[in-house]
One Martini backbone bead per residue (centre of mass of N, CA, C, O) as a GRO file, in nm:
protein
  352
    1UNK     BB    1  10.212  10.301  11.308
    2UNK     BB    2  10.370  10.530  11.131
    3UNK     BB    3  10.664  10.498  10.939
    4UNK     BB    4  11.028  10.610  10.848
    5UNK     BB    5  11.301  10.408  10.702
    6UNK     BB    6  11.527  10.553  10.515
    7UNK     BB    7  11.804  10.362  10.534
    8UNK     BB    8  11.621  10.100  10.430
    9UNK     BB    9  11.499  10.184  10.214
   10UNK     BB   10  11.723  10.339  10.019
   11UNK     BB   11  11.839   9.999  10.018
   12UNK     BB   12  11.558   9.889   9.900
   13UNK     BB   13  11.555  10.063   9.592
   14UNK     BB   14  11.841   9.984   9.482
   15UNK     BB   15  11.758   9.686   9.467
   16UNK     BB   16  11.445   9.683   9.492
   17UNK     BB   17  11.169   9.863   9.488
   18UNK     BB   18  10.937   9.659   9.540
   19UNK     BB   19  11.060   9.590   9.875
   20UNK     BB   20  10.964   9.881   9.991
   21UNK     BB   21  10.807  10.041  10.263
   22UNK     BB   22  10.755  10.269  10.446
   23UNK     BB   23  10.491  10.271  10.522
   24UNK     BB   24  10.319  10.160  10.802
   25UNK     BB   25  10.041   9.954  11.049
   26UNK     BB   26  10.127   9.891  11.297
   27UNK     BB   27   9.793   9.826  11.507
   28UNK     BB   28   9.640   9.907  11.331
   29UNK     BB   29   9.269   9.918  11.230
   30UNK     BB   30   8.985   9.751  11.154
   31UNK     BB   31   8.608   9.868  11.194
   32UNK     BB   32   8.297   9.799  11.292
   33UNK     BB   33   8.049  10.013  11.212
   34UNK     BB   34   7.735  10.068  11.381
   35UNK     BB   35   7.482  10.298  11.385
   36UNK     BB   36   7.166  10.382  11.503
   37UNK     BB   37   7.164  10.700  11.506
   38UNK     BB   38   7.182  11.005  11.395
   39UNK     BB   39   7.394  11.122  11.612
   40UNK     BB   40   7.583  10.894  11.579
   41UNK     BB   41   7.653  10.941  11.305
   42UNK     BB   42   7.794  11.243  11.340
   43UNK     BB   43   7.964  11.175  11.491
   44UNK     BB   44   8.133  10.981  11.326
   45UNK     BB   45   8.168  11.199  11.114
   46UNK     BB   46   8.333  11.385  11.294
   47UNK     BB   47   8.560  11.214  11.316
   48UNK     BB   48   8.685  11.089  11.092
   49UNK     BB   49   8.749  11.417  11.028
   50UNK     BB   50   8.921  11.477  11.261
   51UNK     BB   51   9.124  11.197  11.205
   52UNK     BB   52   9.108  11.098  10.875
   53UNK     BB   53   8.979  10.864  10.856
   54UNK     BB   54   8.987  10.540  10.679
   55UNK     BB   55   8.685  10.458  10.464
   56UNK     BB   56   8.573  10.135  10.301
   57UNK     BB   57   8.291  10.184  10.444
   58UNK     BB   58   8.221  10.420  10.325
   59UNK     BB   59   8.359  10.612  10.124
   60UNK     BB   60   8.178  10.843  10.261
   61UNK     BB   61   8.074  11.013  10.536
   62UNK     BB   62   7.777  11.099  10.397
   63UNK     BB   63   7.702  10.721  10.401
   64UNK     BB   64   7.666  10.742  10.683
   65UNK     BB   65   7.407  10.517  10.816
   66UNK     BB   66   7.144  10.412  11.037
   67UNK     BB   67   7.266  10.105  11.066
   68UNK     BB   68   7.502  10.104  10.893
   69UNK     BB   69   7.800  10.007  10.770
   70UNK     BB   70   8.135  10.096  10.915
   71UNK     BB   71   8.481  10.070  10.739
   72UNK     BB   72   8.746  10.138  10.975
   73UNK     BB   73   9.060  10.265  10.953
   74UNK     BB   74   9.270  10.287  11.217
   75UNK     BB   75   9.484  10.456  11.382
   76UNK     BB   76   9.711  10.360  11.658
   77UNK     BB   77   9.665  10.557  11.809
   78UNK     BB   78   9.327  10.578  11.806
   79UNK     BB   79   9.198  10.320  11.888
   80UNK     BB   80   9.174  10.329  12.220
   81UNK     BB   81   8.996  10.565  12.173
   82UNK     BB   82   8.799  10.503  12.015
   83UNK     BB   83   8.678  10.253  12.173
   84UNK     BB   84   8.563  10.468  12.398
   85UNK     BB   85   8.386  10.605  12.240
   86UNK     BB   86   8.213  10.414  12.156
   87UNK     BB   87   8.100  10.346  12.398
   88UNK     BB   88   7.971  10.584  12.516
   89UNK     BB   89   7.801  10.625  12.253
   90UNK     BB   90   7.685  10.313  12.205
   91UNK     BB   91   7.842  10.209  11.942
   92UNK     BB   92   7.865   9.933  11.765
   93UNK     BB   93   8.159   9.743  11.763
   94UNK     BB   94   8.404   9.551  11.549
   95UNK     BB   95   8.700   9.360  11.468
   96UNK     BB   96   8.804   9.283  11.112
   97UNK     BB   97   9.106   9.398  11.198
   98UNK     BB   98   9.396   9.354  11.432
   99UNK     BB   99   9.627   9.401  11.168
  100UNK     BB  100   9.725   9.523  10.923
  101UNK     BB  101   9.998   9.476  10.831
  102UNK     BB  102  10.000   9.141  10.851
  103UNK     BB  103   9.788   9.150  10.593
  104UNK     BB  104   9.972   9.220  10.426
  105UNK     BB  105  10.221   9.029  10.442
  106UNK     BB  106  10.020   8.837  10.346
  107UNK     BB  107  10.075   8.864  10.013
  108UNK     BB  108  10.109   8.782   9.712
  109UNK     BB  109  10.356   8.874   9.532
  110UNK     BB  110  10.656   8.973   9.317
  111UNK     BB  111  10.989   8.897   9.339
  112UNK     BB  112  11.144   8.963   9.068
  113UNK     BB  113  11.280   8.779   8.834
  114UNK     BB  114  11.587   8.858   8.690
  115UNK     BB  115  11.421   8.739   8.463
  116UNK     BB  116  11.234   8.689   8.201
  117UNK     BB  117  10.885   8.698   8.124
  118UNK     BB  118  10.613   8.481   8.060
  119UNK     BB  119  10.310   8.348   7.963
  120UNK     BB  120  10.381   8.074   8.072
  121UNK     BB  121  10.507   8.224   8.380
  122UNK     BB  122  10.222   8.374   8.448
  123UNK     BB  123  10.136   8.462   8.722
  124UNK     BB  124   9.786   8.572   8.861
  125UNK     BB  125   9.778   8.481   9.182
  126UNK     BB  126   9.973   8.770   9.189
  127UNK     BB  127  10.122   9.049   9.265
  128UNK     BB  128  10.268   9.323   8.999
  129UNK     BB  129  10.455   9.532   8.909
  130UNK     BB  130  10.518   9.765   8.672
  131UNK     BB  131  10.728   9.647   8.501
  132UNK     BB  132  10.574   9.380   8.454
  133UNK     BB  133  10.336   9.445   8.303
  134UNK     BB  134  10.477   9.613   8.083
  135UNK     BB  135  10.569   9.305   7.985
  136UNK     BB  136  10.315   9.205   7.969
  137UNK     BB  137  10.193   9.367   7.731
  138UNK     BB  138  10.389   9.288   7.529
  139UNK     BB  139  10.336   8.995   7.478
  140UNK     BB  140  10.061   9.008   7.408
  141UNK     BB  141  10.070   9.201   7.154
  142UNK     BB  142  10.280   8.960   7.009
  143UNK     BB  143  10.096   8.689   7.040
  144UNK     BB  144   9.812   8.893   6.984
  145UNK     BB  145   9.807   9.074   6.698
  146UNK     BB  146   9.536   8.992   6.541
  147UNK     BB  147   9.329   9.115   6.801
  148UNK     BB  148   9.590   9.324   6.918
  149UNK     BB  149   9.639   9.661   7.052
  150UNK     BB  150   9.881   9.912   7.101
  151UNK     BB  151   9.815  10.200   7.323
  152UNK     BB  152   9.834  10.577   7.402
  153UNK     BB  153   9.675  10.794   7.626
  154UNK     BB  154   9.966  10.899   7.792
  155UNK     BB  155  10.064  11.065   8.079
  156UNK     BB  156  10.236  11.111   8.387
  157UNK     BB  157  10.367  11.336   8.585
  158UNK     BB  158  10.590  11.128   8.584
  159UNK     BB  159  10.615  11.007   8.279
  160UNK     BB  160  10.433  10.790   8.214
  161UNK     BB  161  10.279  10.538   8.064
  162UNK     BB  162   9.990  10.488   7.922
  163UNK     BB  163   9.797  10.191   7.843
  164UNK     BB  164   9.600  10.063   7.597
  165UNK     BB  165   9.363   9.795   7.445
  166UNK     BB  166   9.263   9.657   7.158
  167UNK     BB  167   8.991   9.430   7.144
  168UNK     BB  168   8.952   9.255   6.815
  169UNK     BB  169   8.831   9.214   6.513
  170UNK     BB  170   8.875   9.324   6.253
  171UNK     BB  171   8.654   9.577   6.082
  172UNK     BB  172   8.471   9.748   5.838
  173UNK     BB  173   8.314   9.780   6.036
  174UNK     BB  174   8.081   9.928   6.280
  175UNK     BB  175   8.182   9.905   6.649
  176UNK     BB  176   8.152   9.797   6.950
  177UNK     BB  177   8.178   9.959   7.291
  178UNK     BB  178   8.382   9.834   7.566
  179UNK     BB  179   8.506   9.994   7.881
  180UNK     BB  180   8.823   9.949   8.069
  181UNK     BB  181   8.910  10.016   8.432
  182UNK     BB  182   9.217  10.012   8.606
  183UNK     BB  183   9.362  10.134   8.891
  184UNK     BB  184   9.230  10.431   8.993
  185UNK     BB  185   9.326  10.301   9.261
  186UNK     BB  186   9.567  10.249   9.369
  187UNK     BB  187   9.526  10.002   9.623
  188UNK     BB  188   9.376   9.805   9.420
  189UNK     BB  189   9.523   9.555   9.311
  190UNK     BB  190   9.281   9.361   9.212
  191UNK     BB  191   9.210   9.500   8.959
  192UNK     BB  192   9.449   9.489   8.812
  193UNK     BB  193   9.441   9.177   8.812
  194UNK     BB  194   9.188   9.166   8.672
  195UNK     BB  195   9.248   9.227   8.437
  196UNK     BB  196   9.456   9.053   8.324
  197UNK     BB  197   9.266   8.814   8.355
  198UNK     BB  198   9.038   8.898   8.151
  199UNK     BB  199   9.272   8.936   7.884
  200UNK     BB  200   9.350   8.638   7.918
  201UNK     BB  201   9.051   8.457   7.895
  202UNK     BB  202   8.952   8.580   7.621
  203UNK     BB  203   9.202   8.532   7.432
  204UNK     BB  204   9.247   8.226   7.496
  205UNK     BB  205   8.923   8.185   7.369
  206UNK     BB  206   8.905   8.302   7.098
  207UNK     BB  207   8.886   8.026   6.927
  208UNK     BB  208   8.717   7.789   7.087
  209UNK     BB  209   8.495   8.012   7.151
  210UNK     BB  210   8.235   8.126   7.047
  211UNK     BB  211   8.132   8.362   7.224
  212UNK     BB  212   8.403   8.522   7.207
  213UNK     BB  213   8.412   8.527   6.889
  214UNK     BB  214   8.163   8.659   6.842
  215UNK     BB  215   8.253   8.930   7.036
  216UNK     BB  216   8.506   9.020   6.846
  217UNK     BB  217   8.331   9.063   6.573
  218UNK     BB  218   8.118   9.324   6.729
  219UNK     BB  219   8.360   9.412   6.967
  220UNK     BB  220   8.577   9.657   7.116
  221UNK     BB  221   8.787   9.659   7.351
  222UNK     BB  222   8.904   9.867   7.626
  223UNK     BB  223   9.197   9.886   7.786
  224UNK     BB  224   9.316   9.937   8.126
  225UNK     BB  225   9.542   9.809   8.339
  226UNK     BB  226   9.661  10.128   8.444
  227UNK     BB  227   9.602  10.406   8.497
  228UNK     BB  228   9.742  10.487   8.830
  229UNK     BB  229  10.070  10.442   8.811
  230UNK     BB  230  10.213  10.633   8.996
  231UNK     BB  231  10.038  10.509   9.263
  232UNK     BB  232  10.108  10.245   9.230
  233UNK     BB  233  10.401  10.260   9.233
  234UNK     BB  234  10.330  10.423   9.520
  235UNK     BB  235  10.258  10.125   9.688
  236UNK     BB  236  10.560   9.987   9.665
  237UNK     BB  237  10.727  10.157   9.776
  238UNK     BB  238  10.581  10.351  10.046
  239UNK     BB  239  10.273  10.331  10.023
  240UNK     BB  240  10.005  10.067  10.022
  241UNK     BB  241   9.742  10.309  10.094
  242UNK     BB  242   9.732  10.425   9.843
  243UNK     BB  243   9.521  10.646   9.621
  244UNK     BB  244   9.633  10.875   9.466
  245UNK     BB  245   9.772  11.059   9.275
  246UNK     BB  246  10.100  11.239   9.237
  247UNK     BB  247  10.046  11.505   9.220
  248UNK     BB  248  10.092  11.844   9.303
  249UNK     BB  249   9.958  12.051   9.562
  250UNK     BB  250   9.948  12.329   9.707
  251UNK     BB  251  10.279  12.402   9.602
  252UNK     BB  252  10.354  12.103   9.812
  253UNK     BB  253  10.216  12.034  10.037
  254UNK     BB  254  10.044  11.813   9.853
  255UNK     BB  255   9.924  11.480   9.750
  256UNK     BB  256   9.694  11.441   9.502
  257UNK     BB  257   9.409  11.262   9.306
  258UNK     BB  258   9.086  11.153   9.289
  259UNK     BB  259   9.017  11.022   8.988
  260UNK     BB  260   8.709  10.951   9.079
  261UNK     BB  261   8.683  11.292   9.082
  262UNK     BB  262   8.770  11.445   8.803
  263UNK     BB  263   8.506  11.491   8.678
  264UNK     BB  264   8.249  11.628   8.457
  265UNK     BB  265   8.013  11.524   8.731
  266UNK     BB  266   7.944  11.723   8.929
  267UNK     BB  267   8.209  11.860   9.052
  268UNK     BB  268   8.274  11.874   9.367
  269UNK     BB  269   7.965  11.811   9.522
  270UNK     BB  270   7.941  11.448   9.578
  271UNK     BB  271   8.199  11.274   9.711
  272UNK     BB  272   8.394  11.502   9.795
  273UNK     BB  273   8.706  11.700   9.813
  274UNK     BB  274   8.894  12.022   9.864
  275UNK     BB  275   9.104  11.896  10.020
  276UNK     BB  276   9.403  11.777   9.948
  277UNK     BB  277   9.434  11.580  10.218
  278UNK     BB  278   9.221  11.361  10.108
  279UNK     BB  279   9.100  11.104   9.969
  280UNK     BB  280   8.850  11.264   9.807
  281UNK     BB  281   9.013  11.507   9.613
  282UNK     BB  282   8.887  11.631   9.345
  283UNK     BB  283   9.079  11.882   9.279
  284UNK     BB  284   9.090  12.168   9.138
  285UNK     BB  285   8.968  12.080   8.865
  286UNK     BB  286   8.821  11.980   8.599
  287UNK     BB  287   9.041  11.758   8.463
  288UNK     BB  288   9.298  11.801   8.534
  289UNK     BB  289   9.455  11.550   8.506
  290UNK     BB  290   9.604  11.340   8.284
  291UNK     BB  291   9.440  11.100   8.291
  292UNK     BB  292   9.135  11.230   8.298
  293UNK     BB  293   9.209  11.335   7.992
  294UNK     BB  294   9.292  11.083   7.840
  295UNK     BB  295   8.992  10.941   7.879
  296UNK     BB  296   8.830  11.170   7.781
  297UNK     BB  297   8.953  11.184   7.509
  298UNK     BB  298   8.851  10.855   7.403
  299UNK     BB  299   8.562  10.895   7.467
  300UNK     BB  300   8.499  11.096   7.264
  301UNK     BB  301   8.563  10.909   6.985
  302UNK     BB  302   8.380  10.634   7.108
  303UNK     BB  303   8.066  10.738   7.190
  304UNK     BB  304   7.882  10.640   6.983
  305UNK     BB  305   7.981  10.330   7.031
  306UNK     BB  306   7.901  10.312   7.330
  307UNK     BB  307   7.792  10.026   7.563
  308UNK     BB  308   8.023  10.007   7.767
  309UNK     BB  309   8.138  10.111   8.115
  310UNK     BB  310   8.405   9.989   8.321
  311UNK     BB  311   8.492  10.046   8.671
  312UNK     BB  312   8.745   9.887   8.831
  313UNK     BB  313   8.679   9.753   9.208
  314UNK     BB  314   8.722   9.753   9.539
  315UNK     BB  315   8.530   9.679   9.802
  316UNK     BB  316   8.175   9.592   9.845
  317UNK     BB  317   8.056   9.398   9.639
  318UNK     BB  318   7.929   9.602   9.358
  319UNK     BB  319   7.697   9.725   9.094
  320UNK     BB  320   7.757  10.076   9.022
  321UNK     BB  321   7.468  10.305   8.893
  322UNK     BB  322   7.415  10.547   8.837
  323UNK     BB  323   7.396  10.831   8.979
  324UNK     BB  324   7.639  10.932   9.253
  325UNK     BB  325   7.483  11.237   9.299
  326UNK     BB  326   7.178  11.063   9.275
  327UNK     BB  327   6.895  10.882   9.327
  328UNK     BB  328   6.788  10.920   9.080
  329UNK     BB  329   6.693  10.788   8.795
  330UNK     BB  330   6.796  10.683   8.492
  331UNK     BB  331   6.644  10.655   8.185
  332UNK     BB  332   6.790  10.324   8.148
  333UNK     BB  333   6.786  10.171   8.449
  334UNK     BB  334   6.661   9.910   8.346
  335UNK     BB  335   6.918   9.815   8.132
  336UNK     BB  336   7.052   9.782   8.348
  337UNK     BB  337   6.992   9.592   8.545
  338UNK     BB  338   6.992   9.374   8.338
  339UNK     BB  339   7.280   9.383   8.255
  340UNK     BB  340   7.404   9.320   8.506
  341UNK     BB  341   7.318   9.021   8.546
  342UNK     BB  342   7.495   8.947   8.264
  343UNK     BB  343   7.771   8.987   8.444
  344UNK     BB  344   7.749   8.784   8.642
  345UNK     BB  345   7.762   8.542   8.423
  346UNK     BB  346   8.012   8.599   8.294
  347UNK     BB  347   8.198   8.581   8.518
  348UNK     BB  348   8.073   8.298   8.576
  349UNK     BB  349   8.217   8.176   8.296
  350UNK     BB  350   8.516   8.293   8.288
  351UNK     BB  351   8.593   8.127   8.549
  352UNK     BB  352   8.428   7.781   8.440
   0.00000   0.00000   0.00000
């Protein structure tokens, strides 16, 4: 159950702010439902909605399918209450997380020690603060200046700035772009981690490796390795699985827009929600939020130039294609389909 200690949090903010979470799940539970039939679906999809239960698998509750798996997190007031429903309605579930919060615990975070962090001493396989990312940026930046660049997309509702990376060599030619974002989802942290990893890795080989050689004098990346930074500092202080960021909404009755629903694509038609208190609420209109606005800026600048767009998330294991709105394809899903498979490649490259 969810509860707020403010009096332990708000000297715990004053220590340091990344060690105080005020929002519990003491108790939660992640459910694996496999519904049956038609009917068992829509009870499900309305149990969801009536208690708004925070889906990981699928996404949305439109995308909940008889025979299919749904990864859901239930409040622990719900739990014992779900799972009379779900006997009743005889659809099928398994616990797959037995207590969120303990998993939660068991993170390997980073401690913020009060010294200066160098590239050398920057751990990769444990999550950092805001802060510290902040800190990691300017190392890299001045570190590898001959082949990177740091530019400013924009600022956060809290006025915090967002940058990302131009990688790649100088070149008096036009060159193609590949675009990568981490961590438009709060609470995503290993996006966040991943992106840190791919800049440390390419840049780690960039003289080394023939072909990352050749891929930065013919490509540059642009890089955000965290979007949505207001939402993700506020996984750090306050609620650990917030999603979305933290802009005000409906007068501040709520607070937040789900930042992969924000944009001018079928704008909040599928797979969204107008509701502010939703986990996937589209924004008041497209484009609202100033990410979506800083992206949308950029992608216009190089959009003749780009090559692939990548936006890194978490929970699910799979590679998604155009388009989220419609099952039709792409005129060009067969070239995206081959491409995939060679990310698949390269990720397994730069692991091993």
């Amino acid at each position: 159950m969810k509860y707020v200690s403010w009096t332990i949090c708000l000297l715990g903010f004053l220590l340091y702010e990344g060690t105080c979470v005020k929002v519990k799940y003491d108790g939660d539970q992640v459910l694996k439902v496999t519904p049956q039939t038609p009917q068992q679906v829509q009870y499900l999809q309305e149990l969801s909605v009536q208690w708004r239960l925070d889906l990981w698998k699928p996404d949305i509750v439109q995308d909940i399918c008889p025979g299919g798996e749904a990864h859901i997190r239930v409040q622990s007031v719900y739990v014992q209450k779900m799972k009379e429903n779900l006997v009743q309605q005889h659809i099928p579930f398994k616990i797959m997380i037995e207590d969120v919060q303990k998993l939660i615990d068991r993170s390997r975070v980073s401690l913020q020690s009060t010294g200066p962090i160098s590239l050398e001493n920057y751990d990769y396989t444990i999550y950092h603060p805001m802060n510290e990312i902040y800190e990691w940026m300017d190392l890299i930046k001045d570190k590898y200046n001959d082949v990177v660049t740091t530019h400013l997309l924009g600022h956060t509702y809290e006025e915090k700035p967002i940058y990302y990376f131009k990688m790649g060599w100088p070149s008096k030619e036009s060159k193609k772009v590949v675009f990568l974002d981490c961590g438009i989802h709060a609470r995503e942290w290993i996006a966040v981690a991943y992106c840190q990893w791919f800049i440390k890795e390419i840049l780690a080989r960039q003289q080394s490796d023939r072909l990352i050689k050749k891929l930065l004098r013919q490509v540059d990346f642009y890089v955000i390795p965290v979007l949505n930074i207001d939402g993700y500092v506020y996984t750090w202080t306050t609620e650990r699985l917030w999603r979305k960021n933290r802009s005000p909404q409906n007068n501040g009755t709520c607070f937040g827009v789900d930042l992969n629903r924000n944009f001018e694509a079928r704008w909040c038609t599928v797979g969204a929600d107008a509701d502010c208190e939703s986990y996937v609420f589209c924004g008041p209109s497209a484009a609202s939020e100033l990410e979506t606005k800083g992206v949308v800026k950029l992608f216009e600048e190089v959009k003749s130039n780009m090559l692939m767009y990548l936006s890194v998330h978490n929970y699910g294991k799979f590679i998604l294609l155009p388009y989220g709105y419609t099952t039709n394809q792409s005129a060009n899903h067969n070239e995206m389909v081959s491409i995939k498979s060679h990310v698949y490649i390269l990720t397994f490259y730069t692991q091993n």
